[in-house]
NULUM-823513 format. One record per residue (C-alpha): residue number from 1; x, y, z; residue in three letters. Coordinates in steps of 0.05 Angstrom, whole numbers, plus 5000, padded with zeros to 4 digits. Layout:
# residues N
pos:NUM; xx:X; yy:Y; zz:Z; code:Ala
...
END
This chain:
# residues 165
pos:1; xx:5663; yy:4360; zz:6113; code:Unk
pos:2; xx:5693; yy:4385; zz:6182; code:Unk
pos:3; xx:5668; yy:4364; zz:6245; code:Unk
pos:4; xx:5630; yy:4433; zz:6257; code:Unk
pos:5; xx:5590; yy:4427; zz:6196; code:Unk
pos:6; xx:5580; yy:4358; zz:6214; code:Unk
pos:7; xx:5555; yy:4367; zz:6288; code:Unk
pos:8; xx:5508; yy:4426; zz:6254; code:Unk
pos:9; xx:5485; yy:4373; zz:6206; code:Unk
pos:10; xx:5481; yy:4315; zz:6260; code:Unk
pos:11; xx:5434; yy:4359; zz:6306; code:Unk
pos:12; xx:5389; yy:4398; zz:6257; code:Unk
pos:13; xx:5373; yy:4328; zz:6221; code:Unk
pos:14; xx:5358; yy:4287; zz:6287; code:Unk
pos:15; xx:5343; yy:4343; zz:6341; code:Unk
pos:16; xx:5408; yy:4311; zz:6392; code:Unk
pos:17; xx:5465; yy:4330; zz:6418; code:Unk
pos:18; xx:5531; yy:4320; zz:6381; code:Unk
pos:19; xx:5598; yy:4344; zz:6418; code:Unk
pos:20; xx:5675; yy:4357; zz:6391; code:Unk
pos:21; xx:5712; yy:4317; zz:6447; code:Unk
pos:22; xx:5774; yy:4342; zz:6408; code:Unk
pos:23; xx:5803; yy:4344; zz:6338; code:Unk
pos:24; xx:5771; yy:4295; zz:6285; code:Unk
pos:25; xx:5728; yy:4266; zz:6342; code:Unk
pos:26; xx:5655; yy:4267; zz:6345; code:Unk
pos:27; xx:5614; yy:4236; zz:6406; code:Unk
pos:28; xx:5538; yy:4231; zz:6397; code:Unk
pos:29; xx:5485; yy:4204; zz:6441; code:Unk
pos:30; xx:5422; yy:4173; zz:6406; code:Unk
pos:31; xx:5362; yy:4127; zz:6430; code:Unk
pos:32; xx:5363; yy:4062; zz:6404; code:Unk
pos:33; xx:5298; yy:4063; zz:6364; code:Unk
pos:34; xx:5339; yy:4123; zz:6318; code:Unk
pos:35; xx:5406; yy:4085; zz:6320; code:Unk
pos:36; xx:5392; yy:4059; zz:6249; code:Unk
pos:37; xx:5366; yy:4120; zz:6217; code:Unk
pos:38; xx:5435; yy:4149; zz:6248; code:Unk
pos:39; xx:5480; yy:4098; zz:6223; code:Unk
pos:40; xx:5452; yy:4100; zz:6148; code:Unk
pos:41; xx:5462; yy:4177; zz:6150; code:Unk
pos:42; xx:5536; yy:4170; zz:6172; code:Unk
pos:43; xx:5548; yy:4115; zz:6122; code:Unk
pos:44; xx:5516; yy:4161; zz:6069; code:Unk
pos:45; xx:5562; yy:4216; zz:6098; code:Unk
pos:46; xx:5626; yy:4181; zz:6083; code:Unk
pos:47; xx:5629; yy:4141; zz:6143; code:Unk
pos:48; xx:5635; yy:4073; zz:6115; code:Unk
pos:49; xx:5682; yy:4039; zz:6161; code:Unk
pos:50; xx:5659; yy:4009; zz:6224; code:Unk
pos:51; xx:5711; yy:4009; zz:6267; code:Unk
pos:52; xx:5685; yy:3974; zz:6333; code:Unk
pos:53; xx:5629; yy:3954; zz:6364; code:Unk
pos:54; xx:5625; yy:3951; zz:6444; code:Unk
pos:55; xx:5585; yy:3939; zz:6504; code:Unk
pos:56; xx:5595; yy:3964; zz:6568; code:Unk
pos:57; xx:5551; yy:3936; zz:6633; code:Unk
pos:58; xx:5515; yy:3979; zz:6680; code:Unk
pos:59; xx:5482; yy:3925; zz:6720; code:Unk
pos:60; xx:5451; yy:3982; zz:6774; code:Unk
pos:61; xx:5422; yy:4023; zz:6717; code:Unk
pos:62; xx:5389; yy:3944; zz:6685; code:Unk
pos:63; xx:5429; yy:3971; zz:6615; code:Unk
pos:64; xx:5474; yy:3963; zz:6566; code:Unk
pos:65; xx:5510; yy:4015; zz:6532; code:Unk
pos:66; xx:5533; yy:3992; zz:6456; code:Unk
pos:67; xx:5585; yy:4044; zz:6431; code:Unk
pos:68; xx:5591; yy:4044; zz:6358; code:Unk
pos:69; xx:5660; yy:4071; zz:6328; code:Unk
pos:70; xx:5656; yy:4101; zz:6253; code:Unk
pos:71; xx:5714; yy:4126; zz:6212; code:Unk
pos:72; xx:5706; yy:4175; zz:6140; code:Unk
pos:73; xx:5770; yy:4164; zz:6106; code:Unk
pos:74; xx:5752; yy:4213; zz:6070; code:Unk
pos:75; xx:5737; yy:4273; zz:6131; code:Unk
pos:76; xx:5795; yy:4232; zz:6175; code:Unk
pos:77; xx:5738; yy:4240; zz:6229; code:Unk
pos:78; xx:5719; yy:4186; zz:6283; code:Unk
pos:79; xx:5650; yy:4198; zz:6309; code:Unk
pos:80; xx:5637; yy:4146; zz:6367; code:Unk
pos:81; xx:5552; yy:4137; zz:6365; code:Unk
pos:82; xx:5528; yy:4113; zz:6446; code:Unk
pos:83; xx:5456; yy:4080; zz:6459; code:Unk
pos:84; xx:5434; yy:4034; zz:6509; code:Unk
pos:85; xx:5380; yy:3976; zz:6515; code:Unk
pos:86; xx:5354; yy:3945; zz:6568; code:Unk
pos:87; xx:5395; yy:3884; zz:6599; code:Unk
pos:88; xx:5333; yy:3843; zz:6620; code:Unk
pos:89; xx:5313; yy:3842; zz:6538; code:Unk
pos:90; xx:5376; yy:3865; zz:6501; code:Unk
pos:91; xx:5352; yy:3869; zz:6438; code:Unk
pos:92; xx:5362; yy:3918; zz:6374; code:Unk
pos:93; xx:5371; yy:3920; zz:6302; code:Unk
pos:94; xx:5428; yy:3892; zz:6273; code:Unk
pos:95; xx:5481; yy:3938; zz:6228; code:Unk
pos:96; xx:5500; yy:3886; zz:6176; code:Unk
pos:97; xx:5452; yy:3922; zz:6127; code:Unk
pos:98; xx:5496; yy:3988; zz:6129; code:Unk
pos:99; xx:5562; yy:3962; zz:6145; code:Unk
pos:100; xx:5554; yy:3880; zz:6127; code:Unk
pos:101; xx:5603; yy:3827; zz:6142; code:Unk
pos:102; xx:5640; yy:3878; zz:6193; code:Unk
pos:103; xx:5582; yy:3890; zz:6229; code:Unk
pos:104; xx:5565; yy:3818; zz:6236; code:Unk
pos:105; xx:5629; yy:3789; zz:6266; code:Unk
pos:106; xx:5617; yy:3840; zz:6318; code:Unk
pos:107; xx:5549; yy:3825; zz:6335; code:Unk
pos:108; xx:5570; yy:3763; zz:6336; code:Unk
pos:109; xx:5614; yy:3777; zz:6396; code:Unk
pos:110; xx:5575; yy:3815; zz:6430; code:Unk
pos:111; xx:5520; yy:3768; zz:6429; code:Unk
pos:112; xx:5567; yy:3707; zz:6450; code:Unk
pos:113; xx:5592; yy:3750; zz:6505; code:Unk
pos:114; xx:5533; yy:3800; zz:6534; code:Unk
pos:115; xx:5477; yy:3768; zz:6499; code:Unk
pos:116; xx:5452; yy:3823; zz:6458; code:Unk
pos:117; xx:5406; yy:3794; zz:6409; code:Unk
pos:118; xx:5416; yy:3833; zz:6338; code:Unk
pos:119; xx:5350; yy:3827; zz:6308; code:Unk
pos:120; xx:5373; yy:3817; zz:6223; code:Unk
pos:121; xx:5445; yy:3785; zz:6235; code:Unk
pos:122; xx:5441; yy:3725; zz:6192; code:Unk
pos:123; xx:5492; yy:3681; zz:6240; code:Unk
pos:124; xx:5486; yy:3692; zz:6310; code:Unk
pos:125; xx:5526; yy:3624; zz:6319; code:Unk
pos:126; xx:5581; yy:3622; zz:6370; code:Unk
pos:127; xx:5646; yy:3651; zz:6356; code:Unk
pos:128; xx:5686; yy:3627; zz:6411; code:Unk
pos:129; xx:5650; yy:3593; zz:6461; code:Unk
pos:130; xx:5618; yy:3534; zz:6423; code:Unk
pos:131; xx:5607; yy:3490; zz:6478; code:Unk
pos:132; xx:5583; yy:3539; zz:6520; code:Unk
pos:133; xx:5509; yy:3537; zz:6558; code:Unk
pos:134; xx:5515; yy:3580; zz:6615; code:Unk
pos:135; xx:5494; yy:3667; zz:6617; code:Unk
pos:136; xx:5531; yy:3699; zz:6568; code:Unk
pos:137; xx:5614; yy:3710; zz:6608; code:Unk
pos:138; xx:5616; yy:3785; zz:6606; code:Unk
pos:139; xx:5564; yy:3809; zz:6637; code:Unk
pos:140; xx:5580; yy:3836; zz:6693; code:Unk
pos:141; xx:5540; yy:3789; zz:6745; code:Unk
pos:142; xx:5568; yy:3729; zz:6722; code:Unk
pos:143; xx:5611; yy:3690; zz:6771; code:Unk
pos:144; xx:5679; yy:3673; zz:6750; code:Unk
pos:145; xx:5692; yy:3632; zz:6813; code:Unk
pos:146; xx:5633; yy:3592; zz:6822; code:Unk
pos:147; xx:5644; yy:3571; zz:6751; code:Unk
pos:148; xx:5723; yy:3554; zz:6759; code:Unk
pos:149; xx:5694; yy:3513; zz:6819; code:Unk
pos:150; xx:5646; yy:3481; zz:6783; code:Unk
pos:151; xx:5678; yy:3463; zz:6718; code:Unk
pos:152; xx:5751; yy:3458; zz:6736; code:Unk
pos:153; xx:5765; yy:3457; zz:6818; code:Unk
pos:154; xx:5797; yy:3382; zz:6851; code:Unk
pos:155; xx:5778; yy:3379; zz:6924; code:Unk
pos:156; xx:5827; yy:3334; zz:6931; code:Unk
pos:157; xx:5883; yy:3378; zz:6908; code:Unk
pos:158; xx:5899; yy:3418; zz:6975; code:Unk
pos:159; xx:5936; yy:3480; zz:6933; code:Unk
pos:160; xx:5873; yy:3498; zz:6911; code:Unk
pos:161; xx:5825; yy:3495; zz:6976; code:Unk
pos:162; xx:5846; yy:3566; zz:6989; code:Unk
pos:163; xx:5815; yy:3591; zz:6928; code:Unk
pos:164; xx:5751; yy:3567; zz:6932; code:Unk
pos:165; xx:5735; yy:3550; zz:7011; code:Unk
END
């Protein structure tokens, strides 16, 4: 399939917006509620290697944006699928079902990091941060320097009074 016939397919079957942003790659914009039904169509469409998983944080908007990055080795197409959820609950369903253990190391990331809660991962655990009880690092409002004060700063090394006065 070419990515013309697949942008026809893409908007007749789910009523959005698919765009060419330029050879073999395919953006689409879906709501989070369809992000599922999506996903198992572009699996079922030859799509069946998840590529990436990301979050990007728009604290002044309260959302998240996950970007989900699909390749077809068979159509050499990357389609890149955007949704967003609401930072105060980040919550949606998890893609191990479609794309398994893939899917669930980076859920598992982005849940260490942003928080987003992937409702049917089996292992949320830590990945990185085992020890770690504060807000998840990445977000965007987290403070870097209060917590290298906290956890690491010496008043009574003078090299560092600078950094943290």
């Amino acid at each position: 399939m070419n990515e013309k016939e697949l942008i026809k397919k893409i908007e007749s079957e789910f009523g959005i917006k698919a765009e060419k942003q330029r050879d073999r790659r395919i953006w689409v914009t879906v709501k989070r509620k369809r992000l599922m039904k999506l996903c198992r169509f572009l699996y079922e469409e030859n799509f069946e290697h998840l590529s990436a998983i990301s979050v990007t944080d728009f604290p002044e908007e309260k959302v998240y944006e996950l970007t989900y990055h699909l390749w077809s080795y068979r159509d050499k197409i990357l389609i890149t699928v955007k949704t967003k959820i609401p930072r105060n609950k980040p919550e949606i369903e998890s893609v191990t079902p479609i794309w398994g253990e893939s899917a669930q190391i980076h859920e598992r990331e982005l849940h260490e990091l942003f928080g987003v809660k992937f409702n049917g991962n089996p292992d949320l655990s830590p990945l990185f941060l085992e020890d770690w009880n504060k807000e998840p690092p990445f977000r965007k409002d987290f403070n870097w320097r209060e917590y290298v004060r906290e956890e690491y700063y010496d008043e009574k090394n003078e090299r560092e009074k600078p950094y943290f006065v």
